[in-house]
C-alpha positions as CSV (number, residue, x, y, z in Angstrom):
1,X,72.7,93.9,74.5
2,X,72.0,93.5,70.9
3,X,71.2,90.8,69.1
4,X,74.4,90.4,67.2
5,X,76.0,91.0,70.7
6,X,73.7,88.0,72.5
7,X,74.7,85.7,69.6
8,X,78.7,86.5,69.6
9,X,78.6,86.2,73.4
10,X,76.5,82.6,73.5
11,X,78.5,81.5,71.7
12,X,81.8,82.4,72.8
13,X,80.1,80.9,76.0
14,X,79.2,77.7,74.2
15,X,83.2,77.4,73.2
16,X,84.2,77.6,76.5
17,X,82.0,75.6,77.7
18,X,83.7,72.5,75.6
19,X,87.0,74.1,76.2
20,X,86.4,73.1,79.9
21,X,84.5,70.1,79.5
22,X,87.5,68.5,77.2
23,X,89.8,69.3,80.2
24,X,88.1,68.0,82.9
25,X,87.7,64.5,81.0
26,X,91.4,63.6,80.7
27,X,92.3,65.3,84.4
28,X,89.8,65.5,86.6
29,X,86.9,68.0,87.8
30,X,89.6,69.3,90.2
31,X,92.7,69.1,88.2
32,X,94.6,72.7,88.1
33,X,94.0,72.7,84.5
34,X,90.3,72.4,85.1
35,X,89.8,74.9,87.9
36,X,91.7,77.3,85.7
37,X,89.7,76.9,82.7
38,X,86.6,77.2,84.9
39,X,87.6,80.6,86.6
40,X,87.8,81.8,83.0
41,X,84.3,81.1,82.4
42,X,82.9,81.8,85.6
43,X,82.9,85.9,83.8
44,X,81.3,84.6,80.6
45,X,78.7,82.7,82.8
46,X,78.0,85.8,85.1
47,X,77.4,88.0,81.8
48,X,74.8,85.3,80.4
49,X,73.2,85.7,83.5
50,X,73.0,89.1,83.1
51,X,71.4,88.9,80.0
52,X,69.4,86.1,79.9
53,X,71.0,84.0,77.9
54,X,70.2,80.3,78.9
55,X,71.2,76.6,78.6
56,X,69.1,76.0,75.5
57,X,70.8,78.9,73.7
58,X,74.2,77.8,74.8
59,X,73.1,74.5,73.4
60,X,72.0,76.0,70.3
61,X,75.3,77.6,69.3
62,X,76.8,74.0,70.4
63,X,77.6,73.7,74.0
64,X,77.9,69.9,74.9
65,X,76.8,69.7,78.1
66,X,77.1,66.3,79.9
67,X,74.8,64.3,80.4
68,X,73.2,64.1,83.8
């Protein structure tokens, strides 16, 4: 994958990320809405896998992961 490639796809990653993370908060980690939005990303994840794209890169291009 090329650079331009690894960027576009971390953070079109990154977006989802959020996407999910501001469903889950008003309905729940196992609200329909939430297990769709995650089976979306579950294909971005895989890919980022793939290419070794990791959670301080996703960070980088602004994924808000919760704090643990």
């Amino acid at each position: 994958m090329g650079e331009g490639r690894f960027e576009q796809h971390a953070a079109r990653t990154a977006t989802a990320i959020n996407e999910l993370l501001a469903v889950q908060e008003p309905h729940g980690v196992g609200s329909p809405q939430a297990l769709t939005a995650g089976a979306a990303l579950q294909p971005l994840i895989e890919r980022c896998r793939h290419v070794g794209i990791t959670t301080d890169d996703l960070r980088r291009h602004g994924a808000q992961f919760p704090e643990s």
